[in-house]
C-alpha positions in Angstrom: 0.0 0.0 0.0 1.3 3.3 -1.6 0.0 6.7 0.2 0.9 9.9 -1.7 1.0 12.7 0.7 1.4 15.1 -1.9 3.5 16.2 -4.5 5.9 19.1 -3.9 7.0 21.7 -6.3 9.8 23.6 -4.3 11.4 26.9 -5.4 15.0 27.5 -6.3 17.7 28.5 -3.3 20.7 28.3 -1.7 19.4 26.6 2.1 18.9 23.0 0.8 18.2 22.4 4.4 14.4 22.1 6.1 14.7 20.8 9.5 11.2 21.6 11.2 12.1 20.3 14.7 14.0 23.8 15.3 12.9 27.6 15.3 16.0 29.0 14.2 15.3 27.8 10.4 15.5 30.7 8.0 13.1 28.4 5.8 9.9 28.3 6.2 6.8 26.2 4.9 5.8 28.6 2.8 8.8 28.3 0.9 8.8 24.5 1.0 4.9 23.7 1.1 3.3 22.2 4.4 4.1 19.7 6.1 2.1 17.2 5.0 3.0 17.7 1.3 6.8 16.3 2.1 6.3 12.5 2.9 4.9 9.4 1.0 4.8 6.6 3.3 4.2 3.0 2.1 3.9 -0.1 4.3 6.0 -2.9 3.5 5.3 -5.5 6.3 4.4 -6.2 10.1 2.4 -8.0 12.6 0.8 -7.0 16.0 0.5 -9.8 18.2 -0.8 -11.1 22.1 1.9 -12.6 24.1 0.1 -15.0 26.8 2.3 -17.5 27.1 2.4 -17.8 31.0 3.2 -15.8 33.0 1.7 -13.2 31.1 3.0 -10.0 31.1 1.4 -6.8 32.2 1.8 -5.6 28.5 1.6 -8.7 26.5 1.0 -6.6 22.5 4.0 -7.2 20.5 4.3 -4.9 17.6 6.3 -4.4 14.3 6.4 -2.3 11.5 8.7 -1.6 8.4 7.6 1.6 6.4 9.2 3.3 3.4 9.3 7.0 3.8 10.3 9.2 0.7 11.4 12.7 1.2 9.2 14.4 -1.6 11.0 17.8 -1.6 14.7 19.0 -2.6 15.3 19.5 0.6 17.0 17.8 3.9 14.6 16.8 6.4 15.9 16.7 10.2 13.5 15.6 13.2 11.1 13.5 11.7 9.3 10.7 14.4 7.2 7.5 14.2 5.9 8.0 18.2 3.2 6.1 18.8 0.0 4.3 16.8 -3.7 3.5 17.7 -4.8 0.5 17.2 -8.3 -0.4 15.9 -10.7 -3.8 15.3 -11.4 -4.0 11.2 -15.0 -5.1 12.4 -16.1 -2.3 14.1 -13.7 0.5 13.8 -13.4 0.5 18.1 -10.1 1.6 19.3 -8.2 -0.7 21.4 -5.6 1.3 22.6 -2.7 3.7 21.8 1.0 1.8 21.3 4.1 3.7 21.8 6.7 3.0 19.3 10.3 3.0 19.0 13.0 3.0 16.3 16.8 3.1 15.5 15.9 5.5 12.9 17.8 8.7 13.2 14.8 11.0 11.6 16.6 12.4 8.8 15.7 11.8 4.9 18.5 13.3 2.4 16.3 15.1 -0.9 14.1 13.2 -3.2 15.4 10.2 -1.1 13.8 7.0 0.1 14.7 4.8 3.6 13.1 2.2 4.9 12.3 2.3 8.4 11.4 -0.2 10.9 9.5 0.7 14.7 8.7 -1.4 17.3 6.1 -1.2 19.9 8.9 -0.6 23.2 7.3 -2.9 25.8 5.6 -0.8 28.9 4.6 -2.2 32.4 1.1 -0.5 32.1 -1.7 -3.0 30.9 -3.1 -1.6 27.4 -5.6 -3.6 26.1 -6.6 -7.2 25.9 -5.6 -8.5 22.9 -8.6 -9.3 19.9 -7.1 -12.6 19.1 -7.5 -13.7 15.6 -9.7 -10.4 14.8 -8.6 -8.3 12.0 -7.0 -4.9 13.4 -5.4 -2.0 11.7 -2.7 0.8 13.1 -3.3 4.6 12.6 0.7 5.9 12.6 1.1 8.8 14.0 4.4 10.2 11.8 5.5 13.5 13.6 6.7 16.2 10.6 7.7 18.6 13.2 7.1 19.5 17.1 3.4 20.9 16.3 2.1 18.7 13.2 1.8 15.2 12.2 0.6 12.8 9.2 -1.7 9.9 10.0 -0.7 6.8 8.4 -3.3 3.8 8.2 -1.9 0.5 7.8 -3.7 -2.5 5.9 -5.2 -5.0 8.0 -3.4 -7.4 10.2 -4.6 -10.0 11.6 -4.1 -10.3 15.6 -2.2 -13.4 16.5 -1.4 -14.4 19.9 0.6 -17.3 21.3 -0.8 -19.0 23.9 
């Protein structure tokens, strides 16, 4: 699954660098377009899973995701984050819960470039949700563009497996 967000048409200059994590950029997003007009996102692969193999743990969802990101512009981006993702049942749209991610990823994208990037769900000690197992879910990916704005990114459906 390919999701466009945007094409870009950027003007001419010497700053080749956008890094909207700071204030003290000279470039703005006038210059550049919004935010959202920067990124297309595509899902390559993952599962969300229920680990209740005794003892259970307090937080037994096990989740992975590998994305390809593609910086649309012709400019650097600094700062970019995958932070977190709701998760929802495919047969009723409810919301389970909100998973906190975590990646290696260092949150830059070089011009007109592409990287794939994988996050986990970092394991908590707070309970989340019980786990919907074998029920279809999906993940709404919260993709942070700067310190104010971010993209929603809505995975294909999974199904929930969990090990018993």
């Amino acid at each position: 699954m390919i999701v466009t967000i945007l094409a870009l048409a950027v003007g001419c200059g010497e700053d080749t660098t956008f890094n909207p994590g700071t204030s003290d950029t000279d470039v703005s997003y006038e210059q550049i377009g919004k935010p959202t007009e920067l990124l297309q996102v595509e899902f390559l692969e993952g599962f969300i899973q229920g680990d209740l193999m005794p003892p259970v743990p307090s937080d037994p969802i096990r989740c992975w995701i590998k994305l390809q990101l593609t910086n649309l512009s012709d400019r650097k981006l600094y700062g970019l984050s995958i932070p977190s993702a709701n998760a929802y049942l495919v047969s009723t749209g409810e919301l389970l819960g909100s998973l906190p991610l975590s990646t290696t990823w260092d949150g830059r994208l070089e011009p007109l470039r592409t990287e794939t990037v994988v996050v986990e769900k970092f394991m908590s000690m707070n309970y989340i949700f019980d786990p919907p197992c074998g029920q279809a879910a999906y993940l709404e990916i919260f993709i942070r563009i700067s310190g104010r704005e971010s993209i929603m990114f809505t995975t294909p459906e999974m199904i929930f497996e969990c090990t018993f």
